[in-house]
PALUM-725442 format. One record per residue (C-alpha): x, y, z. Coordinates in steps of 0.02 Angstrom, whole numbers, plus 50000, padded with zeros to 5 digits. Example, Ala and Ser with C-alpha at 12.3 -4.5 7.8 and 13.67 -1.06 7.14 Angstrom:
2
506154977550390/506844994750357/
END
This chain:
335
503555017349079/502215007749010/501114995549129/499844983149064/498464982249175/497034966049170/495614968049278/495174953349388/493394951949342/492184958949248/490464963049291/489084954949391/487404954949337/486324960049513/484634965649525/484924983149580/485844996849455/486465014949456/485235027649533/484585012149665/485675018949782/486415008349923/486174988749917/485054981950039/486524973450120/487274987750173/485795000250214/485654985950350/487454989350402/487205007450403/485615007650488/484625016350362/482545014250347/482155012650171/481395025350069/479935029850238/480845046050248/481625043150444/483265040350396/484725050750319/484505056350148/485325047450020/485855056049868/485605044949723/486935050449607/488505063249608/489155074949670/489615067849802/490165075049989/491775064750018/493015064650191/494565058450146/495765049450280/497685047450231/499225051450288/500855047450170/501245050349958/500445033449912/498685043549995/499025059349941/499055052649751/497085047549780/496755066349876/497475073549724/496485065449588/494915068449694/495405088949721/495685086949532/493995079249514/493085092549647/493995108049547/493065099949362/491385108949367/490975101349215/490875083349282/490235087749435/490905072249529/491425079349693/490705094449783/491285093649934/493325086450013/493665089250172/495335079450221/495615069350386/497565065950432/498615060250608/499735073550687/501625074350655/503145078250712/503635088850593/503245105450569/502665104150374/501365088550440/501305072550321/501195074050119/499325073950144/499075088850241/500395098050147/499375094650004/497645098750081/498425116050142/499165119249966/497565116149913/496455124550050/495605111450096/494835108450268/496035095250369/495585089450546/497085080650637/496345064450708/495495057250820/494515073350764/493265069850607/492335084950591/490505086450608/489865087750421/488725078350328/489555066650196/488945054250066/490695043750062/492155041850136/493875037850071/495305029750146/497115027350075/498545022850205/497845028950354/498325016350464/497065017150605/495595006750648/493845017250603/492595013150726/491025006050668/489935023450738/491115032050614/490835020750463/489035022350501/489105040350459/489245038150278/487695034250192/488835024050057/490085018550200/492065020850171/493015015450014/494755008450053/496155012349915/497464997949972/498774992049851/498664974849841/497524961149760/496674957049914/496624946749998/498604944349965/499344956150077/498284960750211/498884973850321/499984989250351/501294985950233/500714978250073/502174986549936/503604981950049/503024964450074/502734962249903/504574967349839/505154959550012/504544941149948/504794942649760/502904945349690/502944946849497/501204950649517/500294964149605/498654977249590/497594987449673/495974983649747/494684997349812/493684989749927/492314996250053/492804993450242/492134982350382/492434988450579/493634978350665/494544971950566/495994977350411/495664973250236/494104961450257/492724970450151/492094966449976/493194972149845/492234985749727/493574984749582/495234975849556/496624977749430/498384968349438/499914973849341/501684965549337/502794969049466/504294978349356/506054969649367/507164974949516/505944988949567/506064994849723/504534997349857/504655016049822/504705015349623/503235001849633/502355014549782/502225027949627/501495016249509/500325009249604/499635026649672/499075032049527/498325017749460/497165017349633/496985035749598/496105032949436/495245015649499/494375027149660/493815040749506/492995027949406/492195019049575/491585035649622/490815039749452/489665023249482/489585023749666/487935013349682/488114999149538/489914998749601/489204994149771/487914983949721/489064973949609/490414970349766/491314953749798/491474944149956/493484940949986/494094923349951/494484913250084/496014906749991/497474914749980/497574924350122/499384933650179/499554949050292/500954962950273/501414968050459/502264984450489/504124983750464/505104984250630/507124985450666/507304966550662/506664965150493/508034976050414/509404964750500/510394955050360/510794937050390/512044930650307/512084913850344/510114911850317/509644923250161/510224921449992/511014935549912/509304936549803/508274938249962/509614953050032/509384961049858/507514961249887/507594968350054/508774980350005/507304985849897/506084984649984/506834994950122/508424998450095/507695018750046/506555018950174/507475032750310/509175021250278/508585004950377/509724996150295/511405001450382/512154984350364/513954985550268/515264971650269/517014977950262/518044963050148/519854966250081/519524985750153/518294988650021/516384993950085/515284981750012/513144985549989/511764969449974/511954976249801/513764970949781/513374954549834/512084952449719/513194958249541/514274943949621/515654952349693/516384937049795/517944931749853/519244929349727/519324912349820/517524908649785/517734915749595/519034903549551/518374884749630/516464887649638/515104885449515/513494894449617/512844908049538/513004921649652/510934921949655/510984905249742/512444909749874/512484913250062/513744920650143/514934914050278/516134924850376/517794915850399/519124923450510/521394917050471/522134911150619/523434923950655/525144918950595/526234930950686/525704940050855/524954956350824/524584951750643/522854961050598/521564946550590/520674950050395/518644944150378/518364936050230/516584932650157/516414913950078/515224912949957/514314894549991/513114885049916/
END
């Protein structure tokens, strides 16, 4: 599948430039003394020593392209990956550490970080807080991978939110982090793409992993101009993506269209089954997809106009015309 990708902006002309290292901005952040010699050394230019944190397969797309990058001795982009992840219950561990251990690469289960010296850090869906002494342990801070255009879709769940509420637009944005808060630092490099027709959050998960993939790459082969060329967030346009809970998945018929149960149903509906909804009309086993191709009642077929996009759904019971008579359910498709 082809995807069309526009960048957001371009570049901004600063005073500092490649081989300046760290703007001033955030060698204040990160508590470093200038070029006196006291403070950490700062490597001006790649490779670069980078701890990666991620957990799921949207993460272990970036891990991939930067073991990919590490294993190129001809670039000589990365020369040291060592991978933080958080414990699981199951005995293969999340896609990231089956990846690092494929790969034989160091992995620490947090809140365990190691005790190396790094230039970088990189985070992709980790989805836990990093304490400001920890960000302050990077000489060029933390990069955040997070698929959205920030500041749209702030939070945990950014794909599923943006299938969930019908987004024909979406991106990437790596970003470097703040402490205390999600999603607030200045974006480093942006690119949107359309959101493809009837994808689901998984299909649009793939795409957008390894388009942040080869956005971290090209941030990491400018590290310092791509720092020193950072943009505050808007204040505009702010939305956050909370973490999907039970209640979330429940269908309501009487409230949603059957567009917004189609969107749910792919946003979540392959997500560990959440959706286990099924309505039972005329003993046939009906999905949110059914409902959406317009498969009504014959009733509603025949003496309404709606198009099934624009329909809700009412449950009607028959009064019972004969004791014992098996009561039927009917779904009424209304405007």
């Amino acid at each position: 599948m082809r995807v069309l990708v526009r960048r957001c902006w371009g570049p901004r002309p600063v005073g500092g430039g490649v081989g300046r290292g760290p703007s001033p901005q955030w060698r204040a952040l990160a508590g470093l003394r200038g070029e006196d010699g006291r403070g950490p050394r700062v490597r001006e230019k790649p490779p670069w020593r980078v701890l990666f944190f991620g957990t799921d397969q949207f993460s272990r797309e970036a891990l991939r392209a930067l073991h990919a990058a590490r294993e190129n001795k001809e670039e000589e982009l990365i020369e040291k990956l060592e991978v933080v992840t958080v414990p699981s219950p199951s005995p293969k561990g999340l896609p990231v550490k089956q990846y690092a251990v494929q790969a034989q690469l160091p992995v620490y289960e947090w809140p365990d970080v190691g005790s190396g010296e790094y230039d970088v850090g990189v985070v992709a869906s980790f989805g836990r807080l990093l304490s400001e002494a920890l960000i302050l342990r990077f000489p060029y801070g933390i990069l955040n991978v997070h698929p959205s255009c920030l500041p749209r879709w702030r939070g945990p769940a950014p794909i599923i939110h943006t299938v969930l509420h019908g987004d024909t637009i979406t991106g990437v944005t790596i970003m470097q982090i703040r402490p205390k808060r999600f999603d607030v630092g200045p974006v480093l490099k942006q690119e949107t793409i359309p959101v493809p027709p009837r994808s689901t959050a998984k299909e649009l998960e793939v795409v957008l992993s390894r388009l942040g993939a080869s956005m971290l790459i090209s941030v990491l082969k400018n590290l310092p101009e791509s720092l020193n060329n950072g943009r505050q967030q808007p204040t505009e346009g702010v939305t956050y993506a909370p973490k999907i809970s039970a209640r979330t998945s429940c269908i309501k018929w009487e409230e949603q269209t059957s567009e917004e149960i189609f969107r749910l149903h792919r946003a979540i509906g392959n997500i560990d089954g959440w959706i286990g909804v099924r309505s039972v009309m005329l003993k046939k086993t009906l999905t949110a997809t059914d409902f959406y191709n317009g498969y009504l009642h014959p009733w509603h077929q025949k003496n309404s106009q709606a198009h099934p996009s624009q329909c809700r759904f009412q449950t009607l019971r028959l009064p019972t015309k004969k004791r014992g008579e098996k009561i039927v359910a009917m779904q009424q498709g209304t405007k």
